[in-house]
N, C-alpha and C positions, 0 to 999 in steps of 0.2 A: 127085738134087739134095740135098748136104748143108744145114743151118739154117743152118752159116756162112756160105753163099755168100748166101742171103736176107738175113740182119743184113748182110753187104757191103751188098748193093744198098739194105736200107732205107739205109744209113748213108750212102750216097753221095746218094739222093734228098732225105736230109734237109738234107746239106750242102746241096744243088744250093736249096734252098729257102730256105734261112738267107740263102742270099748274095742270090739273086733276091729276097727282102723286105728285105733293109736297103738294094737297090738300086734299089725299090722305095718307101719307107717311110724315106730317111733324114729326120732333122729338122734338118739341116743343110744347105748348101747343096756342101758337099764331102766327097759318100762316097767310104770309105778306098780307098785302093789297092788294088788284089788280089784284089775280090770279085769282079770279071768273068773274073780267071784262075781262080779257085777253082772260080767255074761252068763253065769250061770243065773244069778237070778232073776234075767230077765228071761230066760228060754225058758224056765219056770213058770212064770208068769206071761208069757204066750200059752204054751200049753195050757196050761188052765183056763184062761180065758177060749181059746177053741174048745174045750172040755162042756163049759158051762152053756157056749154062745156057738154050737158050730155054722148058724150064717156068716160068721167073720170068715171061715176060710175061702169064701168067693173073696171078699175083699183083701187077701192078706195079701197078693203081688200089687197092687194099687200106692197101699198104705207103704209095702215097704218102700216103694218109689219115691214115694214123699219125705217119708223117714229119712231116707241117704242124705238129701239134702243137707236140711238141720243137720243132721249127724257130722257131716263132715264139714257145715261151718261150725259146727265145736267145738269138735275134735281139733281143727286148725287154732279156733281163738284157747282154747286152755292151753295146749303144746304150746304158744306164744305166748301167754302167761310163764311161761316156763323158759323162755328165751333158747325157745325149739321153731326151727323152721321145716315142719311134715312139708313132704309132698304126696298128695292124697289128689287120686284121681278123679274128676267131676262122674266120671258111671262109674255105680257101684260095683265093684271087684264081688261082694258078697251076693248068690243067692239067697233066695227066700230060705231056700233048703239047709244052707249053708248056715245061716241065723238058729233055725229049730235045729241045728244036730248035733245033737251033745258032745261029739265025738271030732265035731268040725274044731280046728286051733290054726289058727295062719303064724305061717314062722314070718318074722322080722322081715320084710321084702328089701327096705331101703338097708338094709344090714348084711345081704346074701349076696354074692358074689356065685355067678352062673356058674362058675369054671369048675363046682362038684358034678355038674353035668346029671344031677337029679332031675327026676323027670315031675314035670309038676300038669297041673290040669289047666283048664281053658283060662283061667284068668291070671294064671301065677302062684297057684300054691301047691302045695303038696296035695295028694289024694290018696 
């Protein structure tokens, strides 16, 4: 398993993370276009990469750890690009698992108001 193919996969879990927190975390009430396909194609391009490479899946809780980082100082400096101020918490909100599941979608956190009294999972979102 060559380092390039790990930096892929960090680089695709970071994306997958950038888009899931400003989708996540926007301070607007219309997050941009694109960040739900973007997370698509990056769980696309995880999965494939474990397909091709499955030593990566020891390192995939690691890399995602690393990822969040990055991710959410980007997430912060684009949104301020955008004269948005996220608040995006320094531990990642998303599982590893949460990143691969096709079927995983975070609703707007900084947008919801508890008082629907929905029940949500261990980090705040729906399950």
């Amino acid at each position: 398993m060559g380092r390039s193919e790990e930096a892929a996969l960090e680089s695709a879990i970071e994306q997958a993370l950038l888009h899931l927190a400003k989708l996540a975390f926007p301070p607007s009430s219309d997050p941009r276009r694109g960040w739900k396909a973007s997370v698509v194609k990056q769980r696309v391009g995880i999965e494939k990469r474990i397909r091709r490479n499955p030593g990566l899946q020891s390192k995939m809780e690691a890399l995602h750890q690393e990822a969040w980082e990055d991710a959410r100082k980007l997430a912060i400096a684009e949104m301020a690009a955008h004269n948005e101020t996220p608040t995006i918490p320094d531990e990642c909100p998303f599982s590893i698992n949460d990143v691969r599941d096709e079927s995983f979608w975070p609703k707007a956190l900084s947008l919801l108001a508890d008082a629907s009294g929905s029940q949500r999972g261990s980090k705040g979102f729906d399950r």
